[in-house]
C-alpha positions in Angstrom: 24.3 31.4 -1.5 21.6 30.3 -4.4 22.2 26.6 -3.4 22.2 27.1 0.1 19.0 28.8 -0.4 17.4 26.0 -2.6 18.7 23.1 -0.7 16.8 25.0 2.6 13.9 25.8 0.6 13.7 22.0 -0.7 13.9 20.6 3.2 11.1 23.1 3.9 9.0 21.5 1.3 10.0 17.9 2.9 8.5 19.1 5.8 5.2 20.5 4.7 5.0 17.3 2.7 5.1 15.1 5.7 3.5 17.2 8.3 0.2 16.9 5.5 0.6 13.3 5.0 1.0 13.3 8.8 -2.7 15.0 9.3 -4.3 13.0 6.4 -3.0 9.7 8.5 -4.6 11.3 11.7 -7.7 11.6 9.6 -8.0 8.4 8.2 -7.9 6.7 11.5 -10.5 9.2 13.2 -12.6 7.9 10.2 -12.0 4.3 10.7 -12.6 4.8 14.2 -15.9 6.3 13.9 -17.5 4.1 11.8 -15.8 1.0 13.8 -17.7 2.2 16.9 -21.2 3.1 15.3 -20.8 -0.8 13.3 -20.3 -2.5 17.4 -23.2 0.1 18.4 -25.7 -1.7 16.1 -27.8 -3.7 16.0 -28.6 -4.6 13.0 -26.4 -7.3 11.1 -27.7 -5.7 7.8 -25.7 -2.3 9.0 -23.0 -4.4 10.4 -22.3 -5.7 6.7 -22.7 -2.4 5.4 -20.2 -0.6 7.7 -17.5 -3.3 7.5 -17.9 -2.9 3.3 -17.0 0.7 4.4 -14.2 0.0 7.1 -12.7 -2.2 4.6 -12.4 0.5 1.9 -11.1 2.5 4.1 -8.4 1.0 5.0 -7.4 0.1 1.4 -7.5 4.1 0.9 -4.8 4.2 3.9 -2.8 1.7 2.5 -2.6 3.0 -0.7 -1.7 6.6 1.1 1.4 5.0 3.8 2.8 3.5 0.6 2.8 6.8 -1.0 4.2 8.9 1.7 7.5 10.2 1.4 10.4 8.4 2.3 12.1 9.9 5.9 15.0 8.5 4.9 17.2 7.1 2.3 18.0 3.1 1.5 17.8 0.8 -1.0 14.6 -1.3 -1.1 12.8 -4.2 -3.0 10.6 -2.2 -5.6 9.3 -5.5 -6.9 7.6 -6.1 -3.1 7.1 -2.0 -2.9 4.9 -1.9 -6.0 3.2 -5.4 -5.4 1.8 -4.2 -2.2 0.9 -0.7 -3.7 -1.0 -2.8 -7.1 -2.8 -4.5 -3.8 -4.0 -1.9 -2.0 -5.0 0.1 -5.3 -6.8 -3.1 -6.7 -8.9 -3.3 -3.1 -9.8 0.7 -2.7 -10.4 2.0 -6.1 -10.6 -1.1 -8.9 -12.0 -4.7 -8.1 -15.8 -2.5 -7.3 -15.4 -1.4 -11.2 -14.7 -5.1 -12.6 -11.6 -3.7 -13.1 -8.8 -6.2 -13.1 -4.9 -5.3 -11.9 -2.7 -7.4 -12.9 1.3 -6.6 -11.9 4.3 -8.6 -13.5 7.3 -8.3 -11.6 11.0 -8.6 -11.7 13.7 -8.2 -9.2 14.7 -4.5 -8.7 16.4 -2.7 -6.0 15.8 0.9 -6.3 16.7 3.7 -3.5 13.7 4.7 -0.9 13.2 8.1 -2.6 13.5 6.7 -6.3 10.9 3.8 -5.7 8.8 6.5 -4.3 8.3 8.6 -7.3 7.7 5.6 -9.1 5.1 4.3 -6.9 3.3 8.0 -7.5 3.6 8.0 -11.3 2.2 4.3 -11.2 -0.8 5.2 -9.1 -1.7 8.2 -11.0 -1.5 5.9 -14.4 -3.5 3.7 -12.7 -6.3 5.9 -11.8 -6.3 8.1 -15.0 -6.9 4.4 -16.7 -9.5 3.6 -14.4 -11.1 7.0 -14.7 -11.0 7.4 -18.6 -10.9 3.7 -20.2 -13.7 2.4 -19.0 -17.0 2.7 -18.8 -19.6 -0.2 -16.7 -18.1 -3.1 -18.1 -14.7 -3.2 -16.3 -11.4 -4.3 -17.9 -7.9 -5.2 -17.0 -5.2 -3.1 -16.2 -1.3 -4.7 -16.5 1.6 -3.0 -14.7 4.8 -4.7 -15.3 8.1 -3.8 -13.8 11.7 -4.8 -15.3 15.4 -3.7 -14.9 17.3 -3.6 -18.6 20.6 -3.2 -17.5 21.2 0.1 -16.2 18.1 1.4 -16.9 14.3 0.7 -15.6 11.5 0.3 -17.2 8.0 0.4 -15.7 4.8 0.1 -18.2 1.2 0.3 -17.6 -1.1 -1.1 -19.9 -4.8 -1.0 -20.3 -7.2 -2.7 -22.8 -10.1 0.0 -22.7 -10.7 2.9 -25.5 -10.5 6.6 -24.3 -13.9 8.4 -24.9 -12.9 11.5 -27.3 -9.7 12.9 -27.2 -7.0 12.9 -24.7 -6.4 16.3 -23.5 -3.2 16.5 -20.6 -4.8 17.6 -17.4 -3.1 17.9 -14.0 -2.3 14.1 -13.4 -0.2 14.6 -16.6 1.9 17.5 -16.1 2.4 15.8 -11.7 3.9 12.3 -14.2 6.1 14.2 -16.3 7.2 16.2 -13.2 7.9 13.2 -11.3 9.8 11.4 -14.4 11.8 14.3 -14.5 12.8 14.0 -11.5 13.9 10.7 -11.6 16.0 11.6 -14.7 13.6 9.7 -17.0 11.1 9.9 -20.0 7.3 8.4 -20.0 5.6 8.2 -23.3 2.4 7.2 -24.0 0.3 5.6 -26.5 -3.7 5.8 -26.7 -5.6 3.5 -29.2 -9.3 2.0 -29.7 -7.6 -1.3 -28.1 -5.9 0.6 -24.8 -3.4 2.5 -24.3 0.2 2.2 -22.7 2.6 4.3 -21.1 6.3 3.7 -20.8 9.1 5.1 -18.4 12.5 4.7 -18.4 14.8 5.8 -16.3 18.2 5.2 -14.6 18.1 2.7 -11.9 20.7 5.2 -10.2 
């Protein structure tokens, strides 16, 4: 009765989770939308330029959220191609304003929908804790690299800025460690005056 109880309890949660991503989709293009009409509403090119800066953005921010969205089902995909786009759409919406540089080295890996998922959320939380805490005006580079060692994955994400005082784990750490549990793995991370990296392994199955 206890696992009947936990596997409903877990679909319930599937569902919440996708009926929010559903309305932050809804959302994003009532945004897009309105600020698409009020750019072909002016007249003024100098507003025009502005707005399509803005639409632009926008759409990287949606990207970045569809790639992040729970899988609705399960199948094995290219999480070399998965994590390019995702490096793409982060770079556009969040980095390449900063000076900040993503840079994503790749190898070929097949990983199941739900698997690749959790990596792509433990990759874009690294990402933005980096861009958040290792830099200050002058921008940097952030590396993401992505290789299979047998039966075994290994994802790292490297950074060449210095944290500013000392590293205290906040939420974005506890959601990585949960997520790398989950995919039976273990993430450490190193944080130096030269960057920092963080490394998870896990089974590709």
């Amino acid at each position: 009765m206890t696992s009947l109880n936990s596997i409903e309890k877990f679909a319930d949660e599937q569902i919440l989770v996708r009926e929010i991503t559903h309305s932050i989709n809804n959302e994003f293009a009532s945004a897009i939308s309105v600020v698409s009409l009020t750019a072909a509403r002016s007249n003024s090119e100098e507003v025009k330029r502005a707005l399509a800066g803005i639409l632009d953005r926008l759409h990287s921010y949606a990207r970045v959220h569809r790639a992040l969205q729970m899988p609705s089902q399960i199948a094995s995909i290219n999480a070399s191609e998965y994590m390019r786009a995702l490096c793409q759409s982060i770079s556009q919406s969040k980095l390449e304003s900063r000076g900040i540089e993503l840079v994503y080295a790749e190898s070929p890996v097949e990983l199941s929908s739900e698997r690749c998922w959790k990596l792509g959320m433990i990759v874009a939380e690294l990402i933005t804790n980096a861009a958040r805490h290792a830099f200050g005006e002058g921008g940097g580079t952030i590396r993401v690299e992505l290789s299979s060692t047998g039966a075994f994955i290994e994802c790292r994400v490297l950074d060449n800025g210095a944290v500013r005082g000392q590293v205290q784990p906040g939420q974005g750490t506890k959601i990585i460690e949960a997520l790398a549990r989950g995919l039976d793995g273990e993430i450490t991370q190193i944080f130096g005056p030269n960057g920092a990296t963080s490394t998870l392994v896990f089974p590709a199955r």
